[in-house]
Structure formats: structure tokens, C-alpha cells
N, C-alpha and C positions, 0 to 999 in steps of 0.2 A: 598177933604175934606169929601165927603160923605164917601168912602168906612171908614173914622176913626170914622163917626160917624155910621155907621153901624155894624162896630168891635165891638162897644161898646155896640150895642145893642146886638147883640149877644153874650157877654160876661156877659151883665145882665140878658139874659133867659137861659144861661145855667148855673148861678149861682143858680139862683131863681129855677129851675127844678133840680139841684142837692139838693137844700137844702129841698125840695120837699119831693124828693126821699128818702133822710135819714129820714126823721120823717116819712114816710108811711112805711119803714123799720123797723124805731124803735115800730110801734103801731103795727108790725106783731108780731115780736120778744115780746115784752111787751104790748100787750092791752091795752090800754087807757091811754099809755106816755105821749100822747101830750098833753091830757088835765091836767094830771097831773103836767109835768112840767110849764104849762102856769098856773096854779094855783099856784104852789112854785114861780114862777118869779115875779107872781102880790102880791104876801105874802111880795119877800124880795124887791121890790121896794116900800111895803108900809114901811119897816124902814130900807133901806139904799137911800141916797141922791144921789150917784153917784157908780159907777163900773165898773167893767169889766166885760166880763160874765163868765169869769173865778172864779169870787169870788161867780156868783150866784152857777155854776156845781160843786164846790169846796165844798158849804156850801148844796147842794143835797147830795152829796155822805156824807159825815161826817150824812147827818140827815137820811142818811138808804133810801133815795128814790131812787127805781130802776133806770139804765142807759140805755141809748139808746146803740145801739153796736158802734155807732160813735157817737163823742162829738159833731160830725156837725151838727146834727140832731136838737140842741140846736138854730140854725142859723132861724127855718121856727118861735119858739115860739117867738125870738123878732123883727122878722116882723108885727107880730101878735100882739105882745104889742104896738107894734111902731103906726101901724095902728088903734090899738083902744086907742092912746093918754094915755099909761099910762107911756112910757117909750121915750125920744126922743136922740138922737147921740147927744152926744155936743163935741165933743173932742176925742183922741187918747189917749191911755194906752201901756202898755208896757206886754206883756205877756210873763207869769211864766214858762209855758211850753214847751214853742215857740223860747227860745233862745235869749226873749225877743225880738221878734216881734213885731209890731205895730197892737195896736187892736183897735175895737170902744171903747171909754167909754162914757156909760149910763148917763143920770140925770133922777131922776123917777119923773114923774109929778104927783104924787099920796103919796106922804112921806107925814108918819102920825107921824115920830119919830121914835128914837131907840126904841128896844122890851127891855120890861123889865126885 
């Protein structure tokens, strides 16, 4: 039983250090991504109730905000939000680009209402 609970710990640092890696990539490549997109992310959590994060990166690109070179990159900001209680996992989504894979979806703990 240990070595599966040890699997697994290693499979959460090297997630956590991959997803690291892409947003210190992305703020090479692009200067100041990651605040910027943790600032679009606390935006569309203040008026959407729930998501995927497909619909936040989805609703970045359509608004002109530069991309990371990997979508992954996307993964270190809603830790970020997760951690500072603005954003928490409550459920499984279906994702658009993935073949319809199994994603997180979001509930925002900070929805002020739709934008008008």
C-alpha cells in the first residue's frame, strides 16, 4: 500500500512542477501572463457561476489577451485562484477540445452576476 500511496505523490509533484514549468515559460515568452491571466480568471469568475476552463481560455482569446505557448500554462492560475478561495472544483465537465474528455468544472465563490 505504501509504494500506491507514494505513486501518487509523485504524480502530484510532478504535475504541480509541470504546470510550474508552463506559466514560467509562458511569463518568458509573454511578460507578465500570469498575472494577467489570474486577473481575466478573477474577472470571469466574478460573472460566471460555474465552468470549465475551457470557457475561461476560450473567452481570453475571442477578448485579444495574449496566450501562453501551452494551454497548460492555464492549470498553475486556478491553483492560484483555488488557493486564494475565489474559485473551488465541484464537479466534472466534458471538454470541447479533448474529444470530450473529462475536465474540472469550476463554481466561483466570488459571482457578482452576469456582465451587462
Amino acid at each position: 500500500m505504501t509504494e500506491l500511496v507514494d505513486l501518487f505523490g509523485w504524480a502530484e509533484h510532478a504535475r504541480d512542477a509541470g504546470m510550474q514549468q508552463a506559466a514560467q515559460h509562458a511569463d518568458e515568452v509573454e511578460p507578465g501572463w500570469s498575472e494577467r491571466a489570474y486577473t481575466f480568471l478573477i474577472g470571469y469568475a466574478r460573472t460566471h457561476s460555474d465552468f470549465i476552463s475551457e470557457d475561461v481560455s476560450d473567452a481570453a482569446i475571442a477578448a485579444g489577451e495574449p496566450q501562453p505557448p501551452t494551454l497548460r500554462a492555464w492549470g498553475q492560475i486556478y491553483r492560484r485562484a483555488a488557493k486564494n478561495d475565489a474559485i473551488l472544483m465541484t464537479g466534472m465537465g466534458r471538454s470541447r477540445r479533448r474529444n470530450a474528455s473529462v475536465c474540472p468544472r469550476w463554481s466561483s465563490l466570488i459571482y457578482k452576476g452576469r456582465a451587462a
